[in-house]
N, C-alpha and C positions, 0 to 999 in steps of 0.2 A: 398487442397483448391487452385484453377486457383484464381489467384490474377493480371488479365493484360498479363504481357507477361513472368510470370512466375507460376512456381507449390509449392506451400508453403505447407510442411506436418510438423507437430505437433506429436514428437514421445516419450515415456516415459519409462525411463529404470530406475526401482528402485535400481541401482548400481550408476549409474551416474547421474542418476535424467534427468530433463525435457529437450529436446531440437527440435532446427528447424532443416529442410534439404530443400535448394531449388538447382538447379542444370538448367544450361545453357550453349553453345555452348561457345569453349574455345574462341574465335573468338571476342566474345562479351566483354571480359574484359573490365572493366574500368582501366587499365593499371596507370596511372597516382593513381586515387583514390586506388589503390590497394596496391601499394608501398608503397605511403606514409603516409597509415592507419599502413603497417607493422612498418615504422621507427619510427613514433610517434603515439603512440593510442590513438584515442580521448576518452573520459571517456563516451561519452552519445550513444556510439552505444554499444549491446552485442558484447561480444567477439565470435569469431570463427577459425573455423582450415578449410582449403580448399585440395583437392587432384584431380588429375586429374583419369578422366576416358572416356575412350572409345571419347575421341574429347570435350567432356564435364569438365567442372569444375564442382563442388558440394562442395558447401559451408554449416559448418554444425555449427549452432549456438548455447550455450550453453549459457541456461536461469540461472544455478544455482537457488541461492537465491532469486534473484528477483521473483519477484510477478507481477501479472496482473496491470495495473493501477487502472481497475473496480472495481478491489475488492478492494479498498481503498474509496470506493464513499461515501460520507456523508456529512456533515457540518464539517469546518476546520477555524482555525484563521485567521485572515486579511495578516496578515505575512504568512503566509505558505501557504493561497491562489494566492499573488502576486510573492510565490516563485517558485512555481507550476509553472507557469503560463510561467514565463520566463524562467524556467528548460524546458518546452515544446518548445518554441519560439527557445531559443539560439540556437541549435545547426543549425538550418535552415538560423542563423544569420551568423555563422563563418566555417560553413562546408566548403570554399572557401577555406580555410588554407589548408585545406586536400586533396584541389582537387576535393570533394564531391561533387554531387548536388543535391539540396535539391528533385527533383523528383524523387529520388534515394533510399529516407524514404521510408519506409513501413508505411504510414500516416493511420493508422488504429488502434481504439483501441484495437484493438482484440490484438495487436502487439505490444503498449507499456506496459511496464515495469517499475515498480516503486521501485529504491533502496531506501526502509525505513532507511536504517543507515545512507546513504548521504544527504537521500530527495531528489533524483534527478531522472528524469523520463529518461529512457534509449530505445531508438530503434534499429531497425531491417533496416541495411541498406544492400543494395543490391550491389555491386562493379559491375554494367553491365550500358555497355552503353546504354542497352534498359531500360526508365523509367518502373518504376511500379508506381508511380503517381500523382497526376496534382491536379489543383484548387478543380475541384468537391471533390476529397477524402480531400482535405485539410479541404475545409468546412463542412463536412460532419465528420472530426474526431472535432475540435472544436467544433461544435456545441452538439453534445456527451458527450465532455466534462464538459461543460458548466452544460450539465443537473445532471454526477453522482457527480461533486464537486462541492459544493456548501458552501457561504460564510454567514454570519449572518450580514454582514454588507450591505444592501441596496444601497448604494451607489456603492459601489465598484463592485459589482453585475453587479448592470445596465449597469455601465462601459461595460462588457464583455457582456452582449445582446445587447444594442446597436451597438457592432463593427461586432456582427457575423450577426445582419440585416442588415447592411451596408457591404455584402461580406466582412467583415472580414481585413479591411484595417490595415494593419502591424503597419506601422506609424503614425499611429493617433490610436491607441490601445495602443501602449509602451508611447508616450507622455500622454496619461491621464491617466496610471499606475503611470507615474513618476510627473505629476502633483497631481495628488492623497496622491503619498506617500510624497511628499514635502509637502505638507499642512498636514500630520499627523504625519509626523516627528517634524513639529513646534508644534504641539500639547503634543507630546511625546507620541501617541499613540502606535507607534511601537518600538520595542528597537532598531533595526539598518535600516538605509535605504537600499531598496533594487533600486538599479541606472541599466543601460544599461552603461558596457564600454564603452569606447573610439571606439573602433573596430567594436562593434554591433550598433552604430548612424552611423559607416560610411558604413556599408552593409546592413542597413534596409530600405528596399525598399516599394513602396507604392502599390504592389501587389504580392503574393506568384510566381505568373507568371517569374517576373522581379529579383527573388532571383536565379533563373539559373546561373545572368550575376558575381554572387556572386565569384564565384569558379574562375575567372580570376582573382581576386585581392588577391588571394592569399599569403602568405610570403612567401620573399625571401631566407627564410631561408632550405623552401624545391626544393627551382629549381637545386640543384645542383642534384638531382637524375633523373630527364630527361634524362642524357645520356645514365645515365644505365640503363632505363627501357626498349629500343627496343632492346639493345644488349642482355637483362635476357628473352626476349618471342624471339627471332630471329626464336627458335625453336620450340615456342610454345609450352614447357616444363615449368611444376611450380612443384614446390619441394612438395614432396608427405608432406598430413598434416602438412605443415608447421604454425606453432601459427599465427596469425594475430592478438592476444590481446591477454593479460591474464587473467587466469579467476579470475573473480570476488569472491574475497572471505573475510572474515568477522569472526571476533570471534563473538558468539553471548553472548549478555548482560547477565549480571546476573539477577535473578529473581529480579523485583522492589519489594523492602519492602513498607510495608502499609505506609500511609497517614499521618499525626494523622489528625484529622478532627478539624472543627474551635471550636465545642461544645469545644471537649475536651480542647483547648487551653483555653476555657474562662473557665473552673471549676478550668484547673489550675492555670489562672489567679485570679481566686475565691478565692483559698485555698490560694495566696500571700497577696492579696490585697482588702480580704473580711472583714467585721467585724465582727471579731474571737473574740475581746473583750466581743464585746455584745452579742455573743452565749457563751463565758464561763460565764457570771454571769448569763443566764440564765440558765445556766449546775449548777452553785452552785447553785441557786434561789429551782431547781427541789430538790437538795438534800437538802438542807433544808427542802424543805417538806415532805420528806419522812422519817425525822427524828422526824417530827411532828406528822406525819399520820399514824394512823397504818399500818403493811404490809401486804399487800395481799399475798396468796399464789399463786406462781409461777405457769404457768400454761404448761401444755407440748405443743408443739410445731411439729406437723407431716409435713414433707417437703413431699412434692407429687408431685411425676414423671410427668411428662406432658406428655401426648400419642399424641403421632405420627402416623397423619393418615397413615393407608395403604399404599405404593406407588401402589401396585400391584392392588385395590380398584379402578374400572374403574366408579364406580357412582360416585365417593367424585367429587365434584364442583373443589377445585382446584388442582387437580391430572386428570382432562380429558381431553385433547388433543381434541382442538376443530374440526379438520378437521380430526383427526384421525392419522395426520403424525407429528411425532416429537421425543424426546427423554425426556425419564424419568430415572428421577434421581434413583441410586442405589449405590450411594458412601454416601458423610455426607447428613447428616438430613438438616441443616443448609442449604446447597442450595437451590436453587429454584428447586421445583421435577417437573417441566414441561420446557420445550423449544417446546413451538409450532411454527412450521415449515409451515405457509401457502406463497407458493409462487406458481404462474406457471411457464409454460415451456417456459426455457430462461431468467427466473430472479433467484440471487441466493440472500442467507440470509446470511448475516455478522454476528460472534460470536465475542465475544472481553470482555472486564473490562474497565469500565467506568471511563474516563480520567477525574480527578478534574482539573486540566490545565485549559479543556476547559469550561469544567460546563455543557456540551449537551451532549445527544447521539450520538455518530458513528457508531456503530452498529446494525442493527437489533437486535439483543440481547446482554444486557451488563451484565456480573457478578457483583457484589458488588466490589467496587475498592479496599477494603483490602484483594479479593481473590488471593492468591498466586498462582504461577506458569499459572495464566492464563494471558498469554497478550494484550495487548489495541488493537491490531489488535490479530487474532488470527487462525480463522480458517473461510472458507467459505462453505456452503453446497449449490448446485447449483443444479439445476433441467433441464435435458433433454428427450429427446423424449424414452429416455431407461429408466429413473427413477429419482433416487437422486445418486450424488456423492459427497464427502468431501475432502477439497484440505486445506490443512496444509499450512498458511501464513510465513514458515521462524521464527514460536513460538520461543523463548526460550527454553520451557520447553515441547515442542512438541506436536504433536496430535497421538494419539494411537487408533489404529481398531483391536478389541480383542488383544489387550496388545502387539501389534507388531507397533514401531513408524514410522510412515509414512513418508515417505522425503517429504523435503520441495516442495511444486508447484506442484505436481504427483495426478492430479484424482484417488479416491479410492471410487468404487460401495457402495454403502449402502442398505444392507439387511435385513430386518427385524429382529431381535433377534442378530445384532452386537453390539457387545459393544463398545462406543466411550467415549474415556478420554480426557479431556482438560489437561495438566499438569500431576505430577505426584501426586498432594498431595490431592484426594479425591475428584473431579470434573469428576466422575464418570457415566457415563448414559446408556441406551439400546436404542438403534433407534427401532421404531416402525412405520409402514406405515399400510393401509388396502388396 
Protein backbone atom coordinates (compact mmCIF):
# COMPACT_ATOMS: atom_id res chain seq x y z
CA UNK A 1 0.00 0.00 0.00
CA UNK A 2 1.76 3.69 -1.18
CA UNK A 3 0.56 5.60 1.99
CA UNK A 4 2.20 9.49 0.93
CA UNK A 5 5.85 9.16 0.70
CA UNK A 6 6.07 5.81 1.75
CA UNK A 7 5.24 1.85 0.81
CA UNK A 8 3.62 0.07 3.64
CA UNK A 9 3.33 -3.96 3.01
CA UNK A 10 1.32 -6.11 5.50
CA UNK A 11 3.11 -9.59 5.65
CA UNK A 12 2.13 -12.88 7.58
CA UNK A 13 4.34 -15.62 8.70
CA UNK A 14 2.55 -18.33 10.76
CA UNK A 15 6.08 -18.81 12.84
CA UNK A 16 6.26 -15.39 13.73
CA UNK A 17 2.94 -14.13 13.17
CA UNK A 18 1.75 -10.78 11.50
CA UNK A 19 3.99 -7.81 10.65
CA UNK A 20 4.85 -4.31 8.69
CA UNK A 21 7.78 -3.69 6.29
CA UNK A 22 8.20 -0.04 5.09
CA UNK A 23 11.65 1.07 3.81
CA UNK A 24 13.31 4.60 2.77
CA UNK A 25 16.42 6.35 1.88
CA UNK A 26 18.92 6.14 4.69
CA UNK A 27 19.35 9.86 4.28
CA UNK A 28 15.82 10.53 5.49
CA UNK A 29 16.38 9.38 9.08
CA UNK A 30 14.78 11.09 11.74
CA UNK A 31 17.96 10.91 13.62
CA UNK A 32 17.04 12.54 16.79
CA UNK A 33 13.38 10.46 16.90
CA UNK A 34 15.31 7.38 16.25
CA UNK A 35 17.75 7.28 19.17
CA UNK A 36 15.72 8.31 21.53
CA UNK A 37 12.74 5.84 20.78
CA UNK A 38 16.01 3.28 21.06
CA UNK A 39 17.01 4.72 24.69
CA UNK A 40 13.56 4.98 25.99
CA UNK A 41 10.47 3.17 24.43
CA UNK A 42 7.39 4.79 24.28
CA UNK A 43 4.76 2.14 25.04
CA UNK A 44 1.99 3.50 22.26
CA UNK A 45 3.92 2.86 19.13
CA UNK A 46 4.69 -1.15 17.83
CA UNK A 47 7.82 -2.30 18.27
CA UNK A 48 10.35 -2.84 15.53
CA UNK A 49 14.04 -3.92 14.44
CA UNK A 50 15.68 -1.76 11.37
CA UNK A 51 18.72 -2.86 9.04
CA UNK A 52 20.38 -1.23 6.43
CA UNK A 53 20.28 -2.13 2.91
CA UNK A 54 21.55 -1.01 -0.36
CA UNK A 55 21.48 3.09 0.87
CA UNK A 56 18.04 2.34 2.32
CA UNK A 57 16.76 1.66 5.92
CA UNK A 58 13.74 -0.91 6.39
CA UNK A 59 12.08 -0.82 9.34
CA UNK A 60 10.19 -3.97 10.00
CA UNK A 61 7.18 -3.86 12.56
CA UNK A 62 6.06 -6.59 14.67
CA UNK A 63 2.22 -6.63 15.37
CA UNK A 64 2.36 -9.62 17.81
CA UNK A 65 -0.71 -9.94 19.86
CA UNK A 66 -2.33 -6.81 19.15
CA UNK A 67 -5.31 -6.62 17.12
CA UNK A 68 -6.84 -4.25 14.69
CA UNK A 69 -8.63 -1.44 16.64
CA UNK A 70 -11.80 -2.33 14.08
CA UNK A 71 -12.23 -5.17 15.13
CA UNK A 72 -13.03 -4.05 18.57
CA UNK A 73 -15.98 -1.71 17.19
CA UNK A 74 -19.26 -1.96 19.22
CA UNK A 75 -20.91 -0.17 22.03
CA UNK A 76 -18.38 0.10 25.10
CA UNK A 77 -18.82 1.90 28.86
CA UNK A 78 -18.51 5.54 29.45
CA UNK A 79 -15.15 4.79 31.26
CA UNK A 80 -13.58 2.76 28.59
CA UNK A 81 -14.99 5.14 25.85
CA UNK A 82 -13.24 8.29 27.47
CA UNK A 83 -10.16 5.95 27.97
CA UNK A 84 -10.15 5.06 24.30
CA UNK A 85 -10.35 8.26 23.48
CA UNK A 86 -7.38 9.68 25.35
CA UNK A 87 -5.13 6.42 24.73
CA UNK A 88 -5.72 7.76 21.00
CA UNK A 89 -5.00 11.54 21.69
CA UNK A 90 -1.97 11.10 24.30
CA UNK A 91 0.67 10.03 22.38
CA UNK A 92 0.19 13.01 19.77
CA UNK A 93 0.21 15.04 23.18
CA UNK A 94 3.72 13.91 24.46
CA UNK A 95 5.45 12.44 21.46
CA UNK A 96 7.72 15.84 21.89
CA UNK A 97 9.60 13.89 24.71
CA UNK A 98 10.85 11.50 22.06
CA UNK A 99 11.66 13.91 19.56
CA UNK A 100 8.40 12.43 17.60
CA UNK A 101 6.17 14.41 15.45
CA UNK A 102 2.93 13.69 15.46
CA UNK A 103 2.92 13.79 11.34
CA UNK A 104 5.12 10.99 11.76
CA UNK A 105 1.68 8.63 12.87
CA UNK A 106 0.55 6.47 10.57
CA UNK A 107 -2.93 8.20 11.43
CA UNK A 108 -5.05 5.56 9.72
CA UNK A 109 -7.25 2.93 11.20
CA UNK A 110 -6.20 0.30 9.05
CA UNK A 111 -2.98 0.89 11.31
CA UNK A 112 -4.04 1.25 14.73
CA UNK A 113 -3.65 -1.47 17.10
CA UNK A 114 -5.53 -2.19 20.24
CA UNK A 115 -3.64 -3.92 23.40
CA UNK A 116 -6.84 -5.69 25.05
CA UNK A 117 -4.58 -6.55 28.26
CA UNK A 118 -3.65 -2.73 28.65
CA UNK A 119 -6.65 -1.14 26.86
CA UNK A 120 -4.30 0.95 25.18
CA UNK A 121 -4.60 1.77 21.40
CA UNK A 122 -0.88 1.34 19.83
CA UNK A 123 0.53 3.04 16.32
CA UNK A 124 2.65 2.72 13.44
CA UNK A 125 5.12 5.45 13.64
CA UNK A 126 7.45 6.16 10.89
CA UNK A 127 11.30 7.54 12.18
CA UNK A 128 11.65 9.67 8.67
CA UNK A 129 11.81 13.23 8.24
CA UNK A 130 9.43 12.89 5.36
CA UNK A 131 5.71 13.07 6.94
CA UNK A 132 3.15 10.42 6.09
CA UNK A 133 0.49 12.52 7.58
CA UNK A 134 -1.43 15.77 8.18
CA UNK A 135 -4.85 17.25 9.16
CA UNK A 136 -7.01 15.55 6.46
CA UNK A 137 -5.82 11.91 7.58
CA UNK A 138 -6.25 13.15 11.09
CA UNK A 139 -9.74 13.93 10.61
CA UNK A 140 -10.54 11.28 8.55
CA UNK A 141 -9.09 8.62 11.13
CA UNK A 142 -11.31 10.34 14.07
CA UNK A 143 -14.15 10.57 12.30
CA UNK A 144 -13.89 6.48 11.60
CA UNK A 145 -13.53 6.20 14.91
CA UNK A 146 -16.34 7.91 16.15
CA UNK A 147 -18.52 5.77 13.85
CA UNK A 148 -16.98 1.77 14.87
CA UNK A 149 -16.87 2.95 18.90
CA UNK A 150 -19.69 3.74 20.11
CA UNK A 151 -20.94 4.71 23.64
CA UNK A 152 -24.66 4.22 25.21
CA UNK A 153 -24.28 7.48 26.91
CA UNK A 154 -25.75 10.43 24.64
CA UNK A 155 -24.12 12.86 26.02
CA UNK A 156 -20.80 12.04 25.97
CA UNK A 157 -21.34 10.90 22.45
CA UNK A 158 -22.30 14.30 21.14
CA UNK A 159 -19.30 15.47 22.98
CA UNK A 160 -17.16 13.57 20.25
CA UNK A 161 -19.55 14.71 16.90
CA UNK A 162 -19.65 17.96 17.89
CA UNK A 163 -15.63 18.30 18.05
CA UNK A 164 -15.10 16.20 14.85
CA UNK A 165 -17.80 18.92 13.07
CA UNK A 166 -15.98 21.65 14.34
CA UNK A 167 -12.53 20.04 12.53
CA UNK A 168 -11.91 18.31 15.38
CA UNK A 169 -10.37 21.11 17.97
CA UNK A 170 -7.89 19.35 20.38
CA UNK A 171 -8.58 21.63 23.17
CA UNK A 172 -11.79 22.16 23.50
CA UNK A 173 -12.43 18.24 23.05
CA UNK A 174 -10.02 17.17 26.20
CA UNK A 175 -11.89 20.21 28.29
CA UNK A 176 -15.33 18.76 27.73
CA UNK A 177 -14.04 15.14 28.28
CA UNK A 178 -12.75 16.53 31.51
CA UNK A 179 -15.71 18.62 32.23
CA UNK A 180 -17.82 15.68 31.65
CA UNK A 181 -15.97 13.46 33.83
CA UNK A 182 -15.81 15.93 36.67
CA UNK A 183 -19.54 16.24 36.75
CA UNK A 184 -19.84 12.21 36.89
CA UNK A 185 -17.27 11.77 39.18
CA UNK A 186 -19.45 13.96 41.49
CA UNK A 187 -22.25 11.72 40.65
CA UNK A 188 -19.98 8.65 41.20
CA UNK A 189 -20.82 7.48 37.99
CA UNK A 190 -17.43 6.32 36.97
CA UNK A 191 -15.22 4.59 39.56
CA UNK A 192 -11.88 6.56 38.88
CA UNK A 193 -11.50 9.86 37.06
CA UNK A 194 -9.87 9.84 33.85
CA UNK A 195 -7.76 13.71 34.01
CA UNK A 196 -5.14 14.93 31.03
CA UNK A 197 -1.61 15.30 32.97
CA UNK A 198 0.33 18.03 33.79
CA UNK A 199 2.35 17.65 30.51
CA UNK A 200 -0.55 16.77 28.08
CA UNK A 201 -2.47 20.62 29.19
CA UNK A 202 0.91 22.07 28.45
CA UNK A 203 1.30 20.51 24.73
CA UNK A 204 -2.39 20.41 23.70
CA UNK A 205 -2.62 22.61 21.26
CA UNK A 206 -5.79 24.19 19.42
CA UNK A 207 -4.95 22.38 16.01
CA UNK A 208 -3.43 18.89 15.09
CA UNK A 209 -1.41 21.51 12.62
CA UNK A 210 0.27 23.24 15.63
CA UNK A 211 1.14 19.65 17.63
CA UNK A 212 4.39 19.66 15.15
CA UNK A 213 5.70 22.71 17.55
CA UNK A 214 5.30 19.72 20.25
CA UNK A 215 8.56 17.91 19.81
CA UNK A 216 10.68 21.08 20.74
CA UNK A 217 9.58 21.07 24.17
CA UNK A 218 10.86 18.02 24.77
CA UNK A 219 12.66 16.81 28.25
CA UNK A 220 15.78 17.60 29.29
CA UNK A 221 16.44 14.43 30.19
CA UNK A 222 16.94 13.26 26.49
CA UNK A 223 19.28 16.20 25.19
CA UNK A 224 22.23 14.74 26.35
CA UNK A 225 22.14 12.13 23.35
CA UNK A 226 22.45 14.86 20.61
CA UNK A 227 26.01 14.61 20.68
CA UNK A 228 26.16 11.32 19.82
CA UNK A 229 23.74 11.09 17.36
CA UNK A 230 25.80 12.71 14.28
CA UNK A 231 28.88 11.14 15.47
CA UNK A 232 26.71 7.28 15.39
CA UNK A 233 25.38 8.29 11.36
CA UNK A 234 28.90 10.16 10.41
CA UNK A 235 29.01 7.10 8.25
CA UNK A 236 25.67 6.60 7.58
CA UNK A 237 25.97 3.09 9.02
CA UNK A 238 23.08 1.58 11.60
CA UNK A 239 23.71 -1.55 13.41
CA UNK A 240 22.09 -4.40 11.42
CA UNK A 241 18.55 -5.37 13.10
CA UNK A 242 19.15 -3.77 15.93
CA UNK A 243 15.68 -3.98 18.61
CA UNK A 244 14.23 -0.49 18.68
CA UNK A 245 11.44 -1.86 21.21
CA UNK A 246 10.68 -4.94 22.73
CA UNK A 247 8.21 -7.02 21.83
CA UNK A 248 5.12 -6.93 23.22
CA UNK A 249 4.19 -9.95 24.94
CA UNK A 250 1.45 -11.08 27.47
CA UNK A 251 0.54 -14.34 29.33
CA UNK A 252 -2.80 -14.90 28.19
CA UNK A 253 -5.71 -15.09 30.92
CA UNK A 254 -7.17 -18.15 32.06
CA UNK A 255 -10.52 -19.19 30.75
CA UNK A 256 -13.29 -16.81 32.71
CA UNK A 257 -15.46 -19.09 34.71
CA UNK A 258 -19.34 -18.80 34.41
CA UNK A 259 -21.24 -16.06 35.91
CA UNK A 260 -23.79 -17.15 38.48
CA UNK A 261 -26.59 -15.04 37.10
CA UNK A 262 -28.93 -12.72 39.30
CA UNK A 263 -31.98 -15.56 39.20
CA UNK A 264 -29.89 -17.81 40.67
CA UNK A 265 -28.70 -15.42 43.48
CA UNK A 266 -32.38 -14.69 44.38
CA UNK A 267 -33.34 -18.78 44.60
CA UNK A 268 -30.54 -18.76 46.72
CA UNK A 269 -31.52 -16.10 48.52
CA UNK A 270 -35.08 -17.90 48.48
CA UNK A 271 -33.81 -21.08 50.15
CA UNK A 272 -32.17 -18.39 53.13
CA UNK A 273 -34.68 -16.22 53.52
CA UNK A 274 -37.89 -17.81 52.10
CA UNK A 275 -40.70 -19.12 54.21
CA UNK A 276 -39.59 -22.56 54.74
CA UNK A 277 -41.91 -22.51 57.86
CA UNK A 278 -44.88 -22.31 55.95
CA UNK A 279 -44.01 -24.85 53.25
CA UNK A 280 -43.06 -27.42 55.97
CA UNK A 281 -46.65 -27.30 57.56
CA UNK A 282 -47.95 -27.54 54.45
CA UNK A 283 -45.34 -30.57 53.75
CA UNK A 284 -47.02 -32.09 57.22
CA UNK A 285 -50.65 -30.78 56.27
CA UNK A 286 -50.18 -33.09 52.60
CA UNK A 287 -49.10 -36.02 54.83
CA UNK A 288 -51.62 -35.94 56.89
CA UNK A 289 -53.81 -36.43 54.28
CA UNK A 290 -52.55 -39.07 52.99
CA UNK A 291 -52.85 -40.83 56.06
CA UNK A 292 -56.43 -40.17 55.75
CA UNK A 293 -57.00 -40.75 52.08
CA UNK A 294 -56.75 -43.89 50.65
CA UNK A 295 -53.47 -44.51 48.47
CA UNK A 296 -53.39 -44.53 45.11
CA UNK A 297 -51.30 -46.77 43.20
CA UNK A 298 -48.00 -45.36 41.94
CA UNK A 299 -48.06 -44.87 38.54
CA UNK A 300 -44.76 -45.39 36.05
CA UNK A 301 -43.23 -42.57 35.05
CA UNK A 302 -41.38 -42.85 31.12
CA UNK A 303 -38.50 -39.99 30.88
CA UNK A 304 -38.46 -39.22 27.03
CA UNK A 305 -35.36 -38.19 25.22
CA UNK A 306 -35.93 -35.00 23.35
CA UNK A 307 -34.86 -35.22 19.62
CA UNK A 308 -32.77 -33.10 18.25
CA UNK A 309 -33.33 -31.60 15.03
CA UNK A 310 -31.13 -32.70 12.19
CA UNK A 311 -28.12 -30.25 12.04
CA UNK A 312 -27.54 -31.70 8.53
CA UNK A 313 -31.65 -30.96 7.69
CA UNK A 314 -31.40 -27.94 5.38
CA UNK A 315 -35.51 -27.44 5.36
CA UNK A 316 -35.75 -27.17 9.48
CA UNK A 317 -36.49 -23.27 9.84
CA UNK A 318 -33.83 -22.80 12.53
CA UNK A 319 -30.94 -24.85 11.02
CA UNK A 320 -31.12 -22.72 7.48
CA UNK A 321 -28.58 -20.29 6.83
CA UNK A 322 -30.42 -17.41 5.54
CA UNK A 323 -28.09 -16.26 2.82
CA UNK A 324 -26.58 -19.41 2.45
CA UNK A 325 -23.10 -18.40 4.26
CA UNK A 326 -22.19 -19.24 7.67
CA UNK A 327 -21.36 -22.04 10.08
CA UNK A 328 -23.24 -24.88 11.47
CA UNK A 329 -22.96 -26.28 14.52
CA UNK A 330 -21.32 -30.01 14.87
CA UNK A 331 -19.92 -29.99 18.28
CA UNK A 332 -22.58 -29.85 21.51
CA UNK A 333 -26.33 -29.76 20.82
CA UNK A 334 -26.65 -27.07 23.47
CA UNK A 335 -25.21 -24.43 21.16
CA UNK A 336 -26.64 -22.36 18.78
CA UNK A 337 -26.48 -24.67 15.40
CA UNK A 338 -26.52 -21.63 13.01
CA UNK A 339 -24.00 -18.61 12.96
CA UNK A 340 -25.41 -16.69 10.01
CA UNK A 341 -22.81 -14.73 8.44
CA UNK A 342 -24.52 -11.83 6.13
CA UNK A 343 -21.90 -9.24 5.53
CA UNK A 344 -20.47 -7.54 2.35
CA UNK A 345 -17.38 -6.86 0.86
CA UNK A 346 -15.12 -4.89 3.22
CA UNK A 347 -17.41 -5.36 6.38
CA UNK A 348 -16.29 -8.04 8.79
CA UNK A 349 -18.54 -9.96 11.66
CA UNK A 350 -17.50 -10.14 15.25
CA UNK A 351 -17.79 -13.56 17.19
CA UNK A 352 -17.23 -13.21 20.99
CA UNK A 353 -19.43 -14.30 24.60
CA UNK A 354 -21.65 -11.88 25.98
CA UNK A 355 -20.09 -9.63 28.60
CA UNK A 356 -22.83 -9.39 31.73
CA UNK A 357 -20.43 -6.21 32.75
CA UNK A 358 -21.86 -4.49 30.18
CA UNK A 359 -25.54 -5.84 29.79
CA UNK A 360 -25.20 -5.17 25.41
CA UNK A 361 -24.06 -6.75 22.66
CA UNK A 362 -20.31 -6.34 21.23
CA UNK A 363 -20.40 -8.58 18.96
CA UNK A 364 -22.24 -9.50 15.93
CA UNK A 365 -22.58 -12.71 17.43
CA UNK A 366 -22.38 -13.62 21.12
CA UNK A 367 -22.25 -17.13 22.80
CA UNK A 368 -24.28 -17.69 25.92
CA UNK A 369 -21.82 -15.98 28.62
CA UNK A 370 -21.40 -19.39 30.67
CA UNK A 371 -19.82 -20.73 27.38
CA UNK A 372 -16.41 -21.76 28.23
CA UNK A 373 -13.18 -21.16 26.41
CA UNK A 374 -14.95 -18.81 24.08
CA UNK A 375 -13.82 -15.14 24.68
CA UNK A 376 -15.77 -11.67 25.00
CA UNK A 377 -13.73 -10.71 21.94
CA UNK A 378 -12.78 -13.58 20.04
CA UNK A 379 -12.59 -14.14 16.52
CA UNK A 380 -13.52 -11.92 13.38
CA UNK A 381 -14.63 -13.41 9.94
CA UNK A 382 -14.11 -10.51 7.26
CA UNK A 383 -15.20 -10.59 3.67
CA UNK A 384 -13.06 -9.58 0.55
CA UNK A 385 -12.94 -9.37 -2.95
CA UNK A 386 -11.45 -13.23 -2.73
CA UNK A 387 -14.12 -14.50 -0.34
CA UNK A 388 -14.20 -14.98 3.56
CA UNK A 389 -11.24 -15.12 5.92
CA UNK A 390 -11.06 -15.67 9.84
CA UNK A 391 -8.56 -13.78 11.98
CA UNK A 392 -8.23 -15.21 15.63
CA UNK A 393 -8.44 -12.04 18.14
CA UNK A 394 -5.33 -13.02 20.75
CA UNK A 395 -8.47 -15.83 22.32
CA UNK A 396 -7.39 -17.40 25.20
CA UNK A 397 -8.30 -20.53 24.29
CA UNK A 398 -7.67 -20.04 20.48
CA UNK A 399 -9.52 -20.41 17.10
CA UNK A 400 -8.78 -23.65 15.24
CA UNK A 401 -9.27 -24.31 10.96
CA UNK A 402 -9.60 -28.14 10.96
CA UNK A 403 -8.05 -28.71 14.21
CA UNK A 404 -4.72 -26.72 13.47
CA UNK A 405 -4.83 -23.38 16.00
CA UNK A 406 -4.29 -20.45 14.17
CA UNK A 407 -1.90 -17.52 15.46
CA UNK A 408 -3.04 -14.77 16.66
CA UNK A 409 -3.95 -11.69 13.91
CA UNK A 410 -2.88 -13.99 10.76
CA UNK A 411 -5.87 -14.03 7.96
CA UNK A 412 -6.92 -17.59 7.31
CA UNK A 413 -9.10 -18.44 3.86
CA UNK A 414 -12.42 -20.12 4.57
CA UNK A 415 -13.62 -22.81 2.43
CA UNK A 416 -16.45 -24.61 2.36
CA UNK A 417 -16.48 -27.78 4.28
CA UNK A 418 -13.55 -26.23 6.96
CA UNK A 419 -14.08 -27.02 10.17
CA UNK A 420 -13.87 -23.94 12.56
CA UNK A 421 -13.61 -24.29 16.60
CA UNK A 422 -14.03 -21.52 19.04
CA UNK A 423 -12.06 -23.01 22.17
CA UNK A 424 -11.49 -26.26 22.87
CA UNK A 425 -14.35 -27.51 24.87
CA UNK A 426 -17.12 -28.26 22.01
CA UNK A 427 -17.96 -24.93 20.18
CA UNK A 428 -17.54 -26.90 17.15
CA UNK A 429 -18.75 -25.81 13.49
CA UNK A 430 -18.30 -26.40 9.51
CA UNK A 431 -18.26 -23.14 7.46
CA UNK A 432 -20.59 -23.40 4.56
CA UNK A 433 -20.90 -20.69 1.63
CA UNK A 434 -22.87 -21.29 -1.99
Amino acid sequence: MNYQNFNIENKCDFMTGMFIVTKFPTVEVDKNALFTMQTDKPEFTLPFHYKKVNGDVEFTYKVGILSKLQYFSGEVSPKEYISLWQSILKPLLVCGDWFMNPQSFLLDVDYLYYDKVKKKVVYLYIPSIQKCSGLEAFNSMVTKISKIITVSDTVLENIVLRSIVNDFNLNAFLNSLNEYNAVQEQRGKLEQPVNCTNIEKQLVSNTFTDLTGAKDNAGSYHKELRSAIDEAFADEEIDSYEDIAENITTTPSGIEGSIKSENENEVESYRVFSRRSNRKKKVQKEKELQIIQPEEPLRKITVVEPVLADIHDETHEVNALLNGVGLRCVGRAELPQIIDVKITEGEIFSIGRYDSSLGKRQSSFEFDRKTKAVSRRHAIIERNINGYQIIDLSSSAGTFINKKRLPPNIPHELEAGYSVSFGNLGADYVWESN
